[in-house]
N, C-alpha and C positions, 0 to 999 in steps of 0.2 A: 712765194706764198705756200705752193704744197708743203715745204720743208716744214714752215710753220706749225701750218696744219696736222702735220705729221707728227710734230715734237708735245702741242695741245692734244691728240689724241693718245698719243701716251701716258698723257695726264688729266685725262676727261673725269675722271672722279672729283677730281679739286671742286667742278662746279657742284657739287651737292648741294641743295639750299643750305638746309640745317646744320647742315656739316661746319658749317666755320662758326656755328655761335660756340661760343664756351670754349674751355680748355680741351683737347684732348688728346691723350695717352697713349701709348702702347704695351701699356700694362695691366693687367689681372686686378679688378677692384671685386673683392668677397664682403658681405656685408654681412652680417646676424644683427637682428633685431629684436627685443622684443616688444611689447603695446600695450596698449591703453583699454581696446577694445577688444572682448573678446570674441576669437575664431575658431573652429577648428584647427587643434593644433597636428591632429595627424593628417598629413598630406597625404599618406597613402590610403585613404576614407573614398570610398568610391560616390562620385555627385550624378543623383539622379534625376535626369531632366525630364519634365511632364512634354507630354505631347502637345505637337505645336502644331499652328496651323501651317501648312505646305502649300498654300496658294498665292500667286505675287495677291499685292495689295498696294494698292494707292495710296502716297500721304501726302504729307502738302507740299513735299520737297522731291519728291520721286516717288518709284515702286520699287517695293521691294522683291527682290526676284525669289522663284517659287524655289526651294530648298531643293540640291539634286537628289540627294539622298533624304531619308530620316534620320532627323541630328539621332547621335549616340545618345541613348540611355543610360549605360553605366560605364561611367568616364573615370578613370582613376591615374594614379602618378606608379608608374610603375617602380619607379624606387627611391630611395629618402634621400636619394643626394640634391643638393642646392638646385632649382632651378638654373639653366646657363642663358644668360640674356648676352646678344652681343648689338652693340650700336657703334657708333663714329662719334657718340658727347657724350655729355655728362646730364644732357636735358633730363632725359626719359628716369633715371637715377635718383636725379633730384625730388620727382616726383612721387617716383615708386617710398624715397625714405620721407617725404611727408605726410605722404597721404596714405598706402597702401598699408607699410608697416604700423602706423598709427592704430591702424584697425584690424591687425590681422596678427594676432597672438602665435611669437615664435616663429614668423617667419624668415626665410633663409634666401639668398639667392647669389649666384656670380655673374658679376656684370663685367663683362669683356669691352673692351675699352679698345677700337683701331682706328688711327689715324684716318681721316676722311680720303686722302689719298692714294691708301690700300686698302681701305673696307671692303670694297668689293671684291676685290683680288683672293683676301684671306676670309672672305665669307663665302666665294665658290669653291675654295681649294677644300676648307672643311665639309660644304654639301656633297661635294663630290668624293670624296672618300671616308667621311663620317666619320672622323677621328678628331675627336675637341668640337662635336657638331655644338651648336648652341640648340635649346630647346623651342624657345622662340627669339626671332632677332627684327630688326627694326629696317624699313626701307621710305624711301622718299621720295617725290614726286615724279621726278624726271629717270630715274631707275626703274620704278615699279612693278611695270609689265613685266618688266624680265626676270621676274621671280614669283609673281602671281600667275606666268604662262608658262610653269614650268613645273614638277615633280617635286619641288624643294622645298612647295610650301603647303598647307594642308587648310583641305575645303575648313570653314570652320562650323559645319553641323557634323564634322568627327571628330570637334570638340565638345558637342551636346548642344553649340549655340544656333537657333533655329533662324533665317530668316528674316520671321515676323517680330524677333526681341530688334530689328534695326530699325521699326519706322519711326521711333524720334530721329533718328539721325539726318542728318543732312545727307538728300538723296546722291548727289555725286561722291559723297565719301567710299558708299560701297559699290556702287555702278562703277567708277573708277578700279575698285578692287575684282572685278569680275573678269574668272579665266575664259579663254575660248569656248568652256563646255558650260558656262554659266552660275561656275561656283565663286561664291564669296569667298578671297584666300585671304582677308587681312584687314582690320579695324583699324580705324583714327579717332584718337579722343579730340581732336581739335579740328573746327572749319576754321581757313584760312582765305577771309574774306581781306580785302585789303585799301587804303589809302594812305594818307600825308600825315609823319609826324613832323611837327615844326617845335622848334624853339619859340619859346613865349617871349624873351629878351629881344632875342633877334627881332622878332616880329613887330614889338613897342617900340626899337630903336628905328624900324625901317618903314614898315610898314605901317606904324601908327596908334597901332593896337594888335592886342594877343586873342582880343574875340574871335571864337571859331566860325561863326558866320562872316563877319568882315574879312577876316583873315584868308578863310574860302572863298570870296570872290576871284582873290587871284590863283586860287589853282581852279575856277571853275572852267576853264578850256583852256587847248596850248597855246592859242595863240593870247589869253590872258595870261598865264604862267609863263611864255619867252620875256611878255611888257614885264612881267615883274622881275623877271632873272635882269634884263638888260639896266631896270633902273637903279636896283640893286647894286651889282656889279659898280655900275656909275657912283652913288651916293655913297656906297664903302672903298672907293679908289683901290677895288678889285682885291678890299682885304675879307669879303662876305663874301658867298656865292649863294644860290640858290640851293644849290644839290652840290654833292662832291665831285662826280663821275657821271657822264653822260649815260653810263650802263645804271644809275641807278631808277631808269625813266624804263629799262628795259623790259621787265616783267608786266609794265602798264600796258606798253604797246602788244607782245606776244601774246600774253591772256587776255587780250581783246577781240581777237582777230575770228575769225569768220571761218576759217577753214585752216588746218592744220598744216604739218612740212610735207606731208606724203598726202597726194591726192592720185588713187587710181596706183598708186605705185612710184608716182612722179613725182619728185622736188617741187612744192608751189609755192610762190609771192605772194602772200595774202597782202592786198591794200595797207594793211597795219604795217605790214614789214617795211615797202618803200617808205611809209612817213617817216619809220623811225631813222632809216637813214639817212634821210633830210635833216630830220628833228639833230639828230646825234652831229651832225656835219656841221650846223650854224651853231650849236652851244661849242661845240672843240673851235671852229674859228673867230668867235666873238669873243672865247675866251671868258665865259659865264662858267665854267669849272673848273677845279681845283687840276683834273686830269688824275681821279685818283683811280682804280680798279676794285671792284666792289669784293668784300674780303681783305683787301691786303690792310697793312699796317695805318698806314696813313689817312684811308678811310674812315677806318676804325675811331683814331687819334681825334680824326674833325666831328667825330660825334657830343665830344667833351673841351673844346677849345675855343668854343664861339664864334667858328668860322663858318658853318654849314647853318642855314638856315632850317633846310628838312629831307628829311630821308623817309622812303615809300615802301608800304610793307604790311603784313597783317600783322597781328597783334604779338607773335613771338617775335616778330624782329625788335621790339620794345623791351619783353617782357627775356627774353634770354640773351639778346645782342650788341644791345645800348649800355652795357655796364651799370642800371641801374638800381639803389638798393637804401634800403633804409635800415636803422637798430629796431628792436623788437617795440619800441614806442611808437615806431613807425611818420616819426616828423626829422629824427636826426639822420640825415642822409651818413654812410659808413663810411668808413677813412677810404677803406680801399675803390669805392663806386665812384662814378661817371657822377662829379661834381655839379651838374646841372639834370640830377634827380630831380622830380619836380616842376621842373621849368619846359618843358610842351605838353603840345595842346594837341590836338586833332582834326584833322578836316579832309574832307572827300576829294578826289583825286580827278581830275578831267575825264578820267574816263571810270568805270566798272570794272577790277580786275582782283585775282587771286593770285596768289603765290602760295606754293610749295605745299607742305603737310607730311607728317610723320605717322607711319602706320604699323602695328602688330601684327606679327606674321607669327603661325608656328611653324617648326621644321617638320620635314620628313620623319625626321629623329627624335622628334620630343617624347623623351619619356616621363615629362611631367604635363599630362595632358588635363588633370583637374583645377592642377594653380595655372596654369596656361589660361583657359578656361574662364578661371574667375579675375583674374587680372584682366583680360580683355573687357570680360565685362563691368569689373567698377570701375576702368576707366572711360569706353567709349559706349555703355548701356545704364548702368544704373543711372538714375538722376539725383541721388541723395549726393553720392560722392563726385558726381561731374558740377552741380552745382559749389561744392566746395571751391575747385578748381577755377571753375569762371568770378567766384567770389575774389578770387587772388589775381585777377584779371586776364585769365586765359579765354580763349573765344573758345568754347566747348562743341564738339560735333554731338549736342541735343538740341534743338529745336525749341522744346518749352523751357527748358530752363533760360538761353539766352531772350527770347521773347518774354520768359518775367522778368528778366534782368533791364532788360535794352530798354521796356515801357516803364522802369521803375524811376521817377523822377528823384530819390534821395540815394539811390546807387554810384558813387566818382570812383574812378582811379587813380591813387594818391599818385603814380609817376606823371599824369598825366593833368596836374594842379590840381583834381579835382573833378573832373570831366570825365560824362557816359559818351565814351565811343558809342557803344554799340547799339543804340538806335541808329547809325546813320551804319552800323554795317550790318545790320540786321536783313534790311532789303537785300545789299548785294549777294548777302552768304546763301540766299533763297534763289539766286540766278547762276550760281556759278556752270559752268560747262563744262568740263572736260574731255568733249569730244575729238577737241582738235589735240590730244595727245598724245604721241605714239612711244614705242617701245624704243625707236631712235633716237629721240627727241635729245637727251643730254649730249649723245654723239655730234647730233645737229647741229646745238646752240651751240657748242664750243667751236665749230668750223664758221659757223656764221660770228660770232666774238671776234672771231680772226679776222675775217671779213670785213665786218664794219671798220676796224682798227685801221684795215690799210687806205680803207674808205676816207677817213676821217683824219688821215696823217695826209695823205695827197699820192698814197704809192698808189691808188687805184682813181680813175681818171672821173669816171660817170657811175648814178646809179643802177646805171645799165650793165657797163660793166662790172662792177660790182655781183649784180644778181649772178650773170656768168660767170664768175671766179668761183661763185657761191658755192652754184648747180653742180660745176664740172669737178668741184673739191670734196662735195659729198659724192659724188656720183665715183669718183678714186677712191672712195672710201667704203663702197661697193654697196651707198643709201641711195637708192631712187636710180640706181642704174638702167 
């Protein structure tokens, strides 16, 4: 088991959430643009920001924490070369050339492009020697802390952004982003509230109907959702499963749970954890999954072959991971897309949970701190342009925009037949927690990955011993020692 251990934390990046949607590169992608709408086209124009208030404040979703400093007032780009953006996809890209270049006249930027499995590696070697720095670069849930608690990344009122411009946002987005000394280092245009996409087919052939209330009966508890996996399984002579991977149930269980991996310093069990080992243990022996690994190839494959009923996740796992896509009429599903565009539905997950989320960070080194700046802000403050964005079915981190959206009864998303998720994920996006997260945590889940595995094959005997393999393999690993 340690060997394992050992050979998974050499490759602990791999779990990145976002990391494995889309293609990605190890290559230098430079973009020139130019738009529709006009900007200011000289970046080196210094942006003056009116005085803000510096007091926390209440909203409906959290407080916003009192500013350390007074944001900067006259913020400028110190020189005319391209902004350097670096990420692990092609997401963030996507966005920046539809939305941001649309409206922003001659702008420029170099989007660095590294493999999810050395992103980190080749984003501390450049912070640390500031040679190819990027200006601002992107991090994600389970990394986070270790780049918001650290010199590498910069408060953002010394980029002129105050505080108080956060209280539409979703209160955990920037609680989550808060360093030791209580500065904001880093925006999310997106809450990543989360449940069940199902196949609509699937669901008429097995279940009866594609209705999202009917259809949510059986994921309304686990022990409704095993009856449904087992009769399933039965009525398709084990060529349908419910889910592909028992790790796909994974994220439900962890971001439910009550108390985090480090309590006091110490490795803890949260309640959540033993279920899911149970949980994970009777679907791999019943043989209700495919037995696939979430990311790899084949997983992927069952999202488009009629053999997975549904797969659990917020709305970018849909909307960047499902290969789905239509021509600009928007009814002709494209040659190259996940052939069953269209075809699910939605519905709420047995339990309340979150996954993942992608956030804006400046460096140390940015010397474009005015498009820095404004880029953060149209996409995780303004509400004209995050609105756009949630139009196109993203779950946006504003508050009032998704609440006009989610109450709006003639609002659908075409992948999803027609159907407003986001009333039913409206509520949960308004609870998320992230307190049980630590700066560990990705080190964690991959030794516990390992764990469950041997769990669930028969190399490890009980969930007892199990949890002890857990403890003592983080604890080698010098977590919770």
């Amino acid at each position: 088991m340690k060997k394992i251990v050992a050979m998974l934390l050499a490759l602990v990046m791999v779990v990145g959430v976002a990391a494995a949607c889309g293609k990605t590169e190890t290559t230098t992608s430079t973009t020139a643009a130019g738009a529709t709408t006009a900007a200011p086209a000289d970046t080196t124009a210094a942006v003056t920001t009116a005085a803000a208030d510096t007091t926390a404040a209440q909203t409906e979703t959290g407080v916003t924490p009192e500013n350390i400093i007074d944001p900067a007032t006259d913020v400028t780009d110190e020189d005319t070369t391209p902004i350097v953006i670096y990420a692990w996809n092609e997401e963030f890209k996507g966005l920046l050339d539809k939305y941001y270049v649309a409206d922003n006249a001659g702008f420029t930027y170099d989007y660095q492009v590294t493999e999810n499995t050395t992103y980190q590696t080749k984003l501390d070697g450049v912070l640390a020697s500031g040679d190819g720095a990027p200006d601002i670069y992107l991090i994600e849930a389970d990394y986070a802390k270790k780049y918001v608690d650290s010199d590498n990344s910069l408060n953002i009122n010394e980029l002129g952004i105050s505080n108080s411009e956060l209280a539409d946002q979703y209160g955990y987005t920037y609680e989550f982003m808060l360093s030791a000394d209580g500065a904001v280092k880093a925006l999310s245009w997106q809450a990543c509230p989360a449940g069940v996409f199902y196949n609509r087919t699937l669901a008429k052939t097995y279940l009866g109907t594609d209705d999202p209330a009917t259809v949510g009966q059986s994921f309304a508890s686990w022990d409704a959702f095993m009856a449904m996996a087992q009769k399933l399984n039965t009525d398709s002579a084990g060529k349908v499963k419910a889910i592909s991977g028992y790790d796909d149930l994974w994220r439900s269980f962890q971001n439910s749970r009550s108390q985090g991996w480090l309590v006091d310093g110490a490795i803890t069990i949260d309640p959540q954890i033993e279920k899911y080992f149970d949980y994970a243990k009777q679907l791999k022996d019943e043989g209700l999954t495919f037995e696939t690994a979430q990311w790899n190839t084949d997983w992927t494959a069952n999202m488009s072959n009629q053999t997975v009923l549904s797969y659990w996740g917020p709305m970018w796992l849909m909307n960047f991971c499902m290969g789905f896509g239509y021509e600009e009429d928007g009814t002709t599903i494209k040659a190259d897309a996940n052939p069953t565009t269209g075809d699910w539905g939605y519905c709420n997950a047995p339990v309340s949970f979150f996954w993942g989320g992608t956030w804006i960070t400046a460096s140390k080194y940015d010397n474009n701190k005015a498009t820095s700046a404004d880029i953060m802000r149209y996409f995780t403050i303004d509400a004209a342009s995050m609105d756009k964005l949630a139009q196109a079915g993203e779950f946006v981190n504003n508050v009032s925009v998704m609440t006009k959206i989610g109450e709006d009864p003639s609002f659908t998303v075409a992948y999803l037949g027609g159907q407003n998720p986001f009333a039913d994920l409206l509520a949960a996006a308004k609870t998320i927690d992230v307190s049980c997260i630590t700066g560990d945590d990705q080190a964690i889940n991959t030794i516990f990955a390992s764990t469950v595995a041997g769990y669930t094959n028969g190399e490890i005997a009980t969930v007892a011993d199990a949890e002890a393999a857990f403890i003592a393999d983080c604890n080698d690993a010098g977590i919770g020692a």
